[in-house]
C-alpha positions as CSV (number, residue, x, y, z in Angstrom):
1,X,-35.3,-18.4,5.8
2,X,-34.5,-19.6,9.4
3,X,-35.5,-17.3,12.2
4,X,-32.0,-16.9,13.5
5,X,-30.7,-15.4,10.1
6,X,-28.3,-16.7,7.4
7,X,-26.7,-20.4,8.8
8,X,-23.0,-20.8,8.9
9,X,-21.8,-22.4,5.3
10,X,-21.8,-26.4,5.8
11,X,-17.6,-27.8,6.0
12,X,-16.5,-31.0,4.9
13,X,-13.4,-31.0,7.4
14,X,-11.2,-33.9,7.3
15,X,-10.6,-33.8,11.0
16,X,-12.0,-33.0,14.2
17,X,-8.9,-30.7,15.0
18,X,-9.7,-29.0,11.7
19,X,-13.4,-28.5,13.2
20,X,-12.3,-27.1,16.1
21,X,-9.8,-24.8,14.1
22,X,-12.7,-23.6,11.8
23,X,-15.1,-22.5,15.3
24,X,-12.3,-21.3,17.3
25,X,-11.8,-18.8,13.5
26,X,-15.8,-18.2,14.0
27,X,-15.7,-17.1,17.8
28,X,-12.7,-14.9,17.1
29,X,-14.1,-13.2,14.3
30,X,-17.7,-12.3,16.2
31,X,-15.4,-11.6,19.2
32,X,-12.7,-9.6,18.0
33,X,-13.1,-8.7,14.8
34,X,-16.9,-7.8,13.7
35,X,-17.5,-5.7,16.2
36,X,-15.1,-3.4,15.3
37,X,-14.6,-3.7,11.4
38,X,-16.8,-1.0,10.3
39,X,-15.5,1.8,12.6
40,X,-11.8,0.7,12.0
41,X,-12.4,0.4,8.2
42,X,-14.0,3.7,7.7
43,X,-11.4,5.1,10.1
44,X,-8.3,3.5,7.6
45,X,-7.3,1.8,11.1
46,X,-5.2,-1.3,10.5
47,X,-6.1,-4.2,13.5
48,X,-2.4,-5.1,14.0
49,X,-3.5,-6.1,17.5
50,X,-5.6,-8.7,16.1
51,X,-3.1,-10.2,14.0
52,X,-1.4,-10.5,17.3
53,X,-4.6,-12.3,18.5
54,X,-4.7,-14.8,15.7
55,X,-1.2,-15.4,15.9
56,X,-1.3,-16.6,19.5
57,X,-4.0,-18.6,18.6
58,X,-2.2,-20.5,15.6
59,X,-4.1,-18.9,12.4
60,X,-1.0,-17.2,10.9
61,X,1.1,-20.6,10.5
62,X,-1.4,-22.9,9.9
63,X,-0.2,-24.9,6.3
64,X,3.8,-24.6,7.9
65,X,5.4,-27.5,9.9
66,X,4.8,-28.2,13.3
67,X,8.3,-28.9,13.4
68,X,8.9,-24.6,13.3
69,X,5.9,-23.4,15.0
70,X,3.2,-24.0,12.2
71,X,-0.1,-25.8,12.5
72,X,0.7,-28.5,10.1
73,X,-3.4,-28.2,8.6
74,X,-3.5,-29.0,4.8
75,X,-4.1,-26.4,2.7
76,X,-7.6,-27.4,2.0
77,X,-8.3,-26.5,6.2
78,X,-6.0,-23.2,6.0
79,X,-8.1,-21.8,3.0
80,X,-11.2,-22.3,5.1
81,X,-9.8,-20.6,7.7
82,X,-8.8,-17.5,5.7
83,X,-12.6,-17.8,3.9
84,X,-14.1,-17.3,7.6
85,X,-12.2,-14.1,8.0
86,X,-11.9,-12.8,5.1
87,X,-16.5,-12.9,5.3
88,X,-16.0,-10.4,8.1
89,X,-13.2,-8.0,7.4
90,X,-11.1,-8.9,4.5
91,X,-7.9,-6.9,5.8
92,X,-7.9,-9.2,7.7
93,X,-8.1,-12.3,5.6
94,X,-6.2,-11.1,2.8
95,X,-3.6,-10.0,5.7
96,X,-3.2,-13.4,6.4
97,X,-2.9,-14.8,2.7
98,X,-0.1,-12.4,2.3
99,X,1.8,-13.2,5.6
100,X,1.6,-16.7,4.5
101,X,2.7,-15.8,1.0
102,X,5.7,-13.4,2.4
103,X,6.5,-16.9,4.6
104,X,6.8,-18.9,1.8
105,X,10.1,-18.5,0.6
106,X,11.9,-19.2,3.7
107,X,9.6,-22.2,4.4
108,X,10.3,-24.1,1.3
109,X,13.8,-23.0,0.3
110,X,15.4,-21.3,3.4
111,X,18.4,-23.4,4.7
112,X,18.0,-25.3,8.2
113,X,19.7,-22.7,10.2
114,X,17.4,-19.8,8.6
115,X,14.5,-22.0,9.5
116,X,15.6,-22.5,12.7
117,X,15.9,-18.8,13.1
118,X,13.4,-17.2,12.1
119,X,10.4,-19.4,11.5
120,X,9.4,-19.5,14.8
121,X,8.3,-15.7,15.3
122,X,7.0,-15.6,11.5
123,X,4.2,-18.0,12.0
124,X,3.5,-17.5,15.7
125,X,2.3,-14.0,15.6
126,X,5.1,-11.9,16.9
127,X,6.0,-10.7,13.4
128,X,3.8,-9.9,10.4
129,X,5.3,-10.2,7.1
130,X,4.9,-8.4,3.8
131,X,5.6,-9.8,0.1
132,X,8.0,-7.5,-2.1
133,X,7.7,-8.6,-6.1
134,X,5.9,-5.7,-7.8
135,X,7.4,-2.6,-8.6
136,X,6.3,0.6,-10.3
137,X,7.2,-0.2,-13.9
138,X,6.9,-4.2,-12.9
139,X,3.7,-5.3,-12.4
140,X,2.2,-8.6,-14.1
141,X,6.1,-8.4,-16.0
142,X,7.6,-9.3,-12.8
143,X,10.5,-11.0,-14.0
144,X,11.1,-7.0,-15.9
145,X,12.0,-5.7,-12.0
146,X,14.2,-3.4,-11.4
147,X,15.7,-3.4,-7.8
148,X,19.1,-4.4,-7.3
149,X,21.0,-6.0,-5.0
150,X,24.7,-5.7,-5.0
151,X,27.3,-8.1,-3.2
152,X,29.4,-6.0,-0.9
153,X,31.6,-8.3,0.7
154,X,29.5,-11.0,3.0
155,X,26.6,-8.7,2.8
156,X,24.0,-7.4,0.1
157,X,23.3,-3.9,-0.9
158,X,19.4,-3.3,-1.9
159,X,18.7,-0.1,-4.1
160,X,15.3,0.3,-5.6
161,X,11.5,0.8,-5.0
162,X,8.4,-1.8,-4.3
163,X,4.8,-1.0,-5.3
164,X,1.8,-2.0,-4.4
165,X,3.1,-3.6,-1.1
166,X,0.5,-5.3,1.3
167,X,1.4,-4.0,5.1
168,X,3.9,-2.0,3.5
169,X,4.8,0.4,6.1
170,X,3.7,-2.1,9.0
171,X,5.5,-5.2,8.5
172,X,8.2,-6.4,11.0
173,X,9.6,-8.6,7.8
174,X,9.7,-8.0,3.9
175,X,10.6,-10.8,1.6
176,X,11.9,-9.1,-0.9
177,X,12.4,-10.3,-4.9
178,X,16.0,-8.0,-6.5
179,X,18.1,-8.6,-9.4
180,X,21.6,-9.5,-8.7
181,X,22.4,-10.8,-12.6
182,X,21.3,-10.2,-15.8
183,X,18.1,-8.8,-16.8
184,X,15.3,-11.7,-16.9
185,X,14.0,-13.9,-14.9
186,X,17.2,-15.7,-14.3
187,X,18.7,-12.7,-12.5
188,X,16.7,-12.3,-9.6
189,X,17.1,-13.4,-6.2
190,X,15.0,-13.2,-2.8
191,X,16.1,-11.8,0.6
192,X,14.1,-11.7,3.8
193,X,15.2,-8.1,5.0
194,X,14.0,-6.9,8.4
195,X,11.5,-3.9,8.5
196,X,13.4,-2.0,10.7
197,X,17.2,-2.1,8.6
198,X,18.7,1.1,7.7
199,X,17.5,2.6,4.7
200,X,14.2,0.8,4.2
201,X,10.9,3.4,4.6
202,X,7.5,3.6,2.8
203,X,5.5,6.0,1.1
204,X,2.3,7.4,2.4
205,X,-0.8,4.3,2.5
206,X,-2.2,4.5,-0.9
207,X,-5.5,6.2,-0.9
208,X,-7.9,3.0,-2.3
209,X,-11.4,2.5,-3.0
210,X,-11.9,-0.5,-0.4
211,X,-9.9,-2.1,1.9
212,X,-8.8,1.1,4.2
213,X,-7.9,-0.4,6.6
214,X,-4.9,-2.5,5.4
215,X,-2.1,0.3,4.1
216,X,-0.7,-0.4,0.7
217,X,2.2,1.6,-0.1
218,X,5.9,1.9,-1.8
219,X,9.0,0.5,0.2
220,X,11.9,2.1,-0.7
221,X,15.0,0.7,-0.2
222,X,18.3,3.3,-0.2
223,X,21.1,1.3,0.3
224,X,19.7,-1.1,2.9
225,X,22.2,-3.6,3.9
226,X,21.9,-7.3,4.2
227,X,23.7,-10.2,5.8
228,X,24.4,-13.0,3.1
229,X,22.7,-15.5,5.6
230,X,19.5,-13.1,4.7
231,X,19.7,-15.1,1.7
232,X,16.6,-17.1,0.5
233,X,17.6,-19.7,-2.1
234,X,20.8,-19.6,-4.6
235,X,21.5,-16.4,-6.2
236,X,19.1,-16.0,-9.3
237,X,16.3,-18.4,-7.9
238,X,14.5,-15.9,-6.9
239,X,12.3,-15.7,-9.7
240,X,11.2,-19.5,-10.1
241,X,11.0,-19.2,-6.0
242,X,8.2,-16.1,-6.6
243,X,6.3,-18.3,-8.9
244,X,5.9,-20.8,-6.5
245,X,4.5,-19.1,-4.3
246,X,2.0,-17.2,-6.6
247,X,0.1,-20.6,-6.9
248,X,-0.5,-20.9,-3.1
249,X,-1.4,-17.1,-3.3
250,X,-3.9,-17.6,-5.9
251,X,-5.8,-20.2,-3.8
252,X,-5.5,-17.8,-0.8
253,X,-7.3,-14.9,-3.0
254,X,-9.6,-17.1,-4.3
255,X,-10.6,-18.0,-0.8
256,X,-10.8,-14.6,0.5
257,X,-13.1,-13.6,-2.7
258,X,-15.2,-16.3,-1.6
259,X,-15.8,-15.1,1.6
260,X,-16.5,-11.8,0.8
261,X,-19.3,-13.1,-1.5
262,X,-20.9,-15.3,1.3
263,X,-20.9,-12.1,3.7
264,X,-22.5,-10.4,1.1
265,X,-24.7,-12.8,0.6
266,X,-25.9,-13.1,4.4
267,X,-25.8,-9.6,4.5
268,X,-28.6,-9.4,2.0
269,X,-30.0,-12.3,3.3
270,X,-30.2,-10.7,7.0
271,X,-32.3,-7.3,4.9
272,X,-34.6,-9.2,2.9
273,X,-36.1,-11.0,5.7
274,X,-36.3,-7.7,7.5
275,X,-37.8,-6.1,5.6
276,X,-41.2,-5.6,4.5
277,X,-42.6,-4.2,1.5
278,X,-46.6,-4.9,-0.1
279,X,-47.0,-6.5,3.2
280,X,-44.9,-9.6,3.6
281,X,-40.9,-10.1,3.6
282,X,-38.7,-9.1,0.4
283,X,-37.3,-12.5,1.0
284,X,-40.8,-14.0,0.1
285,X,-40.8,-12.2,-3.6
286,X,-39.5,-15.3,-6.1
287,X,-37.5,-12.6,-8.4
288,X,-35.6,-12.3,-5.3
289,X,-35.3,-15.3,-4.3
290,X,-34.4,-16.1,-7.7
291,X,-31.7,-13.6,-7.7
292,X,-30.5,-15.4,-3.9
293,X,-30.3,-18.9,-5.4
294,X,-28.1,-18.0,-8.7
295,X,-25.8,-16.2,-6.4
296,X,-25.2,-18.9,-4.1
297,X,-24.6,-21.6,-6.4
298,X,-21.9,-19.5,-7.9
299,X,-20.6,-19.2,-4.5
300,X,-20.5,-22.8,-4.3
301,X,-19.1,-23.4,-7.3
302,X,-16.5,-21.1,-6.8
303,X,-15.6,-23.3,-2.8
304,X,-16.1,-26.4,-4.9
305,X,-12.5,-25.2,-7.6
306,X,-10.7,-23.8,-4.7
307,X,-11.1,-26.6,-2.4
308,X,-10.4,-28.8,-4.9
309,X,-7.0,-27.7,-6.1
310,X,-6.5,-27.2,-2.8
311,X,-6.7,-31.0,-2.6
312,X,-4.6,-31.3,-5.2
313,X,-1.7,-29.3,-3.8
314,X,-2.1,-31.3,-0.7
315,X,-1.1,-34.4,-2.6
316,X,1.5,-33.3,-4.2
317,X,-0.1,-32.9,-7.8
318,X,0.2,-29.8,-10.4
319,X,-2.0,-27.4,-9.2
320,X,-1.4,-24.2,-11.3
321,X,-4.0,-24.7,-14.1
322,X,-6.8,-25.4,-11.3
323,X,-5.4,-22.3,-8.8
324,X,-5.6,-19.7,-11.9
325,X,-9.2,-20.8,-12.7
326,X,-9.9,-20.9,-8.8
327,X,-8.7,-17.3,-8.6
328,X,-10.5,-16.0,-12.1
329,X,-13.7,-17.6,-11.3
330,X,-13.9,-16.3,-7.0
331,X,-12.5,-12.8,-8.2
332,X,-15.2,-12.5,-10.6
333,X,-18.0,-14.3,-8.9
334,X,-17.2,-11.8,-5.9
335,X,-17.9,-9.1,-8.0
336,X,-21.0,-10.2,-9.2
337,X,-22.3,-11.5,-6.2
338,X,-21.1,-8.5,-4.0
339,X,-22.6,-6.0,-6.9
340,X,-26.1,-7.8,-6.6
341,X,-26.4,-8.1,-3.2
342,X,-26.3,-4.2,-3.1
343,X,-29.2,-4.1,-5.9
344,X,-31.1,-6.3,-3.8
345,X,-31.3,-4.4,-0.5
346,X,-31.4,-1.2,-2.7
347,X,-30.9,3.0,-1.7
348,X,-30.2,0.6,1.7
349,X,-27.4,-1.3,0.0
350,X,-25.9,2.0,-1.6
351,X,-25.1,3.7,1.8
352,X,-22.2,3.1,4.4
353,X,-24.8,2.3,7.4
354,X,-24.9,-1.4,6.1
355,X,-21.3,-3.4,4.5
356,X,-22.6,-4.8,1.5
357,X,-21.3,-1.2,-0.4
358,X,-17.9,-2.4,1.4
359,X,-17.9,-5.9,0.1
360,X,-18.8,-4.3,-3.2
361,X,-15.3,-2.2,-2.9
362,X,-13.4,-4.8,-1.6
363,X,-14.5,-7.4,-4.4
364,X,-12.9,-5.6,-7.2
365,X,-9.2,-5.4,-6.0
366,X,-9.5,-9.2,-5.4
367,X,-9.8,-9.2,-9.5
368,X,-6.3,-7.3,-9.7
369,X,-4.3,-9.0,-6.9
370,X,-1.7,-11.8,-7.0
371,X,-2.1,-11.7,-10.9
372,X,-4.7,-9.9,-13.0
373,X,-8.0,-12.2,-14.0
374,X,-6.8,-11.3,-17.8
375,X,-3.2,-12.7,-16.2
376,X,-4.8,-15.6,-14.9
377,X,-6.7,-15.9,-18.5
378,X,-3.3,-16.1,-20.4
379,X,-2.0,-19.0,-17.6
380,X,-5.5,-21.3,-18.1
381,X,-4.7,-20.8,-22.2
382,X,-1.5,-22.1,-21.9
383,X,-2.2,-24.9,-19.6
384,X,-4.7,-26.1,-22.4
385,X,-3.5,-24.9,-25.4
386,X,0.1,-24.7,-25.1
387,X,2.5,-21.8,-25.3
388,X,2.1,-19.0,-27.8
389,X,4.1,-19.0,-30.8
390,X,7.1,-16.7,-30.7
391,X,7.4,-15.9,-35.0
């Protein structure tokens, strides 16, 4: 092992601005964001300041249009970027998957003028968004939801409770999935509601296993008002404009899962060569090192499927097949690798003075979010074997 510790992973970049995107990422997260991730996490603290930072620096906008204050990188750059920070504190990586999810459906389907309006402040870092699908009794049955919005004149009423909500609590915007027809899918629509209106609060931070420090709670909405130009999409697209964007958020979970493995990995990389046992290095012991190699090739593998529907959304192709088995397969190589790096490094590995115990938390919600892997199980099926049949 080099002298200097675990090297940075190797990018293929297609650019040299994507280069320097990827080490301005790095110096931010040894600057900013390492140095404070343990206390903060242990503490619950959620870093909006440092959402601020990576706004200003371009990070929250970066597969948007230049045209609205994006950074116009493809989706194979921007999933890099969130694999970086997501290897040092994943609230902050998955914080940035789900502002780019919760931007999503004004992006691709807002009008002009909506665009125009509030794009600019979404991706530049003055606002951080939140993404409002599930609901207590709606989880991977999304299209069963149950929050309704009512027309009332040029404005929308919006009764109901979200679960499960990323930032909820936090977020200066929530795009926000209601029915306003029929149940089923065809009956929802999507608003982008403002997290200060009238009528919109959140529970109490759910009390989690990993990732303290980024709250996860209810929003309840009690009669919160909407303008009609608050609109996203025609009335009852909402559902087919949440799909979507679950793809994208896929690849965005898949990413982070893959950067928790690789910190998990250096992490018990960085012990093994520190420590000595029988009178050499632990890194030196070829069960070990056995162990090391098995869990980065599954690492690899796991870049290799992300990057490479990434690709494929990039050009324009299908990409839901290869985003469902990008998610399954990070998620649960994440758990793996996060679950033997703490085996490797021991009673160490088992106690909160070193993070791979965090990563270990942190890996299993990744297997839960944007889809369940037994979710993601019953998409791949289908892509390959066709629809179930409905006797």
């Amino acid at each position: 092992m080099p002298a200097d510790g675990p090297q940075p992973v190797e990018r293929h970049l297609p650019t040299e601005e994507a280069r320097d995107l990827l080490g301005l990422t790095r110096d931010i997260a040894a600057r900013e964001i390492r140095p404070r991730t343990a206390e903060e996490e242990d503490a619950g603290r959620f870093p909006r300041e440092v959402f601020t930072t990576i706004g200003a620096a371009g990070l929250l906008g970066l597969p948007y249009p230049a045209e609205y204050g994006g950074g116009e990188q493809p989706y194979e750059v921007y999933l890099q970027v969130l694999e970086e920070l997501a290897a040092i504190r994943l609230t902050v990586g998955l914080g940035v998957s789900v502002h780019t999810l919760a931007c999503h459906a004004l992006a691709e389907f807002g009008t002009k003028e909506q665009r125009a309006e509030h794009l600019d402040a979404m991706l530049g870092g003055e606002l951080l968004g939140a993404y409002c699908l599930s609901e207590p009794s709606a989880g991977s049955d999304a299209a069963s939801l149950r929050t309704r919005a009512t027309r009332d004149g040029d404005h929308w009423v919006i009764e109901g409770t979200k679960a499960w909500i990323t930032h909820g609590g936090v977020a200066d915007f929530y795009t926000v999935l209601a029915r306003t027809g029929a149940d089923g899918p065809r009956g929802i629509t999507a608003f982008l509601v403002p997290g200060d209106a009238e009528g919109l609060s959140a529970a109490a931070p759910e009390r989690k296993m990993g990732l303290k420090g980024s709250p996860t709670a209810q929003v309840h909405f009690d009669g919160v008002r909407v303008p009609d130009t608050r609109r996203v999409g025609e009335e009852g697209q909402g559902f087919s404009i949440a799909l979507s964007a679950l793809d994208s958020g896929r690849l965005g979970i898949a990413a982070c899962a893959t950067g928790v493995a690789q910190g998990a990995l250096d992490e018990a990389l960085r012990f093994l060569a520190e420590r000595r046992q029988f009178g050499r290095p632990l890194v030196d012991f070829q069960g070990l090192r056995f162990m090391l190699a098995d869990m980065a090739t599954a690492i690899e593998a796991g870049r290799a499927l992300y990057l490479a529907a990434a690709r494929l959304r990039d050009a324009g192709q299908p990409f839901g097949k290869q985003a469902a088995m990008a998610k399954l397969l990070c998620t649960d190589t994440a758990m793996k690798v996060t679950t033997d790096a703490v085996q490797l490094m021991g009673g160490y590995g088992y106690t909160a003075d070193f993070p791979a115990e965090r990563y270990m938390r942190e890996a299993k919600v990744l297997q839960i979010v944007e889809g369940t892997n037994q979710i993601q199980r019953m998409v791949i099926a289908r892509h390959i074997a066709g629809p179930e049949s409905r006797d």
